[in-house]
N, C-alpha and C positions, 0 to 999 in steps of 0.2 A: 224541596228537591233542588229548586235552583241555587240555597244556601250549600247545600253538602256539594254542587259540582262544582261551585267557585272556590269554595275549599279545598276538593281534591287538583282543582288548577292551579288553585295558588301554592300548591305543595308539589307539585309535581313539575311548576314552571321553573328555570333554571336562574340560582339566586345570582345579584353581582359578585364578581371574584371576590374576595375580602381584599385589601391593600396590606393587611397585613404581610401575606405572602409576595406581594414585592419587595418589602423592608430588605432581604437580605441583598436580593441581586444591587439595588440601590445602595446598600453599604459596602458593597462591594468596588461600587462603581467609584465610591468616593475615597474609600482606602489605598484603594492600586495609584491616587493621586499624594500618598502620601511618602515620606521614604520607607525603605526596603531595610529599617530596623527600627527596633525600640520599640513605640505605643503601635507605629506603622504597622511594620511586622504584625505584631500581635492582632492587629484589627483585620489586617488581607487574608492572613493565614483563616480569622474567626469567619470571618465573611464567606470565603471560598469554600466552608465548611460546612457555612451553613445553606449557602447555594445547593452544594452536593448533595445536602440530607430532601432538598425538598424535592425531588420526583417521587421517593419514597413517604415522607411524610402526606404526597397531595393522594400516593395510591391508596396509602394506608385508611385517609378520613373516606376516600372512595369508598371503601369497604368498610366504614364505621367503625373504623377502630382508634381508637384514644391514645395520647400520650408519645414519648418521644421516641417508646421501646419498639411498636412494631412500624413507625417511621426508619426507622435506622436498621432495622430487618429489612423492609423493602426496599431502601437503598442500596442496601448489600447483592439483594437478590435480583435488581434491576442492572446492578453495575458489573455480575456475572455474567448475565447472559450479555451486557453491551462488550463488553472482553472477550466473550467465547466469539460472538460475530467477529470480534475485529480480527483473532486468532484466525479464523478458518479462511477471511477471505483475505487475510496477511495486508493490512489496511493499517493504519496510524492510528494514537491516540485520539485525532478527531472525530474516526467514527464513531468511537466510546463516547463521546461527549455528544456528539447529534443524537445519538441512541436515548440516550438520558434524556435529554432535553426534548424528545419526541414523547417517549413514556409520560412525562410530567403533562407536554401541552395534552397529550389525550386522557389525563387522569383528570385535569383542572374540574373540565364540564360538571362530572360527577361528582367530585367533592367540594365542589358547588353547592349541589342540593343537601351535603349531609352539617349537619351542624358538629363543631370541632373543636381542640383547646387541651390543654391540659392542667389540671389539680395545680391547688393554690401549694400542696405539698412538694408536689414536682417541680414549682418555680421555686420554691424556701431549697429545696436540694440544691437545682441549679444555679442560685446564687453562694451556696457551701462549697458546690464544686469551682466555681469561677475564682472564689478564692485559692481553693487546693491549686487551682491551674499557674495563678498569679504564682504560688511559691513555690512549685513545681519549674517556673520559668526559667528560673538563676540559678537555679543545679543543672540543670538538663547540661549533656556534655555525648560525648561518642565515645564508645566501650563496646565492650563483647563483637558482636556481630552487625551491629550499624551502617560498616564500609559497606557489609554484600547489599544488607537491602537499597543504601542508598545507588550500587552499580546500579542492582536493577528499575529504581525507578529513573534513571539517568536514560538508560536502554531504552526504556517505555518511554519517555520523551524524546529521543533524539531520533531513533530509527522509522525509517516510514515504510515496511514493512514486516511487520511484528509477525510471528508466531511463538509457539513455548520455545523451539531451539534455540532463537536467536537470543534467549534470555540464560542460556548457558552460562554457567560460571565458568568453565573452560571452553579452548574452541573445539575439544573433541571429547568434552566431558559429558556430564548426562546432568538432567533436571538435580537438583535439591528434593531429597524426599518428603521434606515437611515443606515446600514452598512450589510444588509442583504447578499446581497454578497460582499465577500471581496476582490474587485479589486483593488483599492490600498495600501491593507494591501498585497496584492501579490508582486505589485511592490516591495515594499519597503524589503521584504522576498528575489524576487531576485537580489534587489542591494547589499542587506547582503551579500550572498550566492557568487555572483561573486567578489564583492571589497574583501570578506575574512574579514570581520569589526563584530565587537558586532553590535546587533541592535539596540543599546540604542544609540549609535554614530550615524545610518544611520534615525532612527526618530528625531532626535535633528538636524540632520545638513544638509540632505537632501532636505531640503526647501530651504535652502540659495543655492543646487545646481542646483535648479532646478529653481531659478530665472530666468534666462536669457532665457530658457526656455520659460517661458511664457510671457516675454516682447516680445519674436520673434513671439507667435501664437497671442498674444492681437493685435499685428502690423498687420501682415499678415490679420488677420480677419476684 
């Protein structure tokens, strides 16, 4: 009897953080010390990417779920509702980002206790995709409609009282109908904001970091 309740103690006491989950903010912190192109670039931009993915990745192992696909679903769905707050109470990019950063510290405890990781498959994609990204790098350029997202993530940084209007493409114009809310003009506002990069670097080159990325959720799915 007293074996089974030391067992259910020891499974139910809360484990140490893993260090892996500070690897990213720490490359982060060593990046932003480097310059603002070339490998630099490519590492602040990687870093600040990967900061952003983890409030969702720490809610996701919360809830026992695997891999990098419904990490980057709960970062999405975390970084909605920290935009709809900052929208309503016409607040700054910073609330988005305490928002997040709140989510994350109250997911840690819990996905603590769950065990976590992803498929040896998942890293062989991810390093397929890290390469696509590498040659993705030196094409990447500005076309089609680039200017507008980058206005808007420009807005999303500079204004410190945000709602949807002030994100107008005209001053007496009305929303974009595919871009009504601006959830990846968010993202991309706080990969700026944490890499320390112009956003004309992080809309031009953020795709090539964000390949491998999405070879890992295309796979997973």
């Amino acid at each position: 009897m007293s074996s089974v309740a030391a067992g259910l103690g020891t499974r139910l006491a809360p484990r140490p953080l893993p260090l892996a989950w500070l690897a990213a903010p720490a490359l982060l912190v060593l990046a932003r010390l480097l310059p603002e192109h070339g490998l630099g670039l490519g590492l602040r931009l990687a870093a600040a990417t990967a900061c952003l993915l983890l409030p969702g990745a720490l809610v996701a192992r919360a809830l026992g779920l695997r891999g990098l696909a419904p990490a980057f679903a709960w970062t999405m769905g975390a970084l909605f509702l920290a935009t709809a707050v900052m929208f309503l109470v016409h607040s700054s990019l910073w609330l988005a980002m305490a928002l997040l950063l709140g989510v994350a510290v109250a997911a840690a405890p819990f996905a603590a206790r769950r065990a976590g990781g992803i498929s040896a498959w998942s890293l062989g994609v991810l390093g397929l995709g890290a390469a696509a990204g590498i040659s993705l790098w030196w094409v990447s350029g500005y076309d089609g409609d680039a200017f507008f997202h980058l206005a808007r993530v420009q807005k999303l940084l500079a204004f410190d009282s945000l709602s949807l209007r002030s994100l107008d493409e005209f001053r007496d114009g009305g929303l974009h109908p595919g871009y009504a809310f601006p959830l990846w003009h968010g993202f991309l506002a706080l990969v700026a904001r944490l890499a320390d990069v112009d956003p004309t670097e992080v809309v031009r080159h953020e795709p090539s970091v964000l390949a491998p990325l999405a070879l890992v959720i295309a796979f997973e799915a």
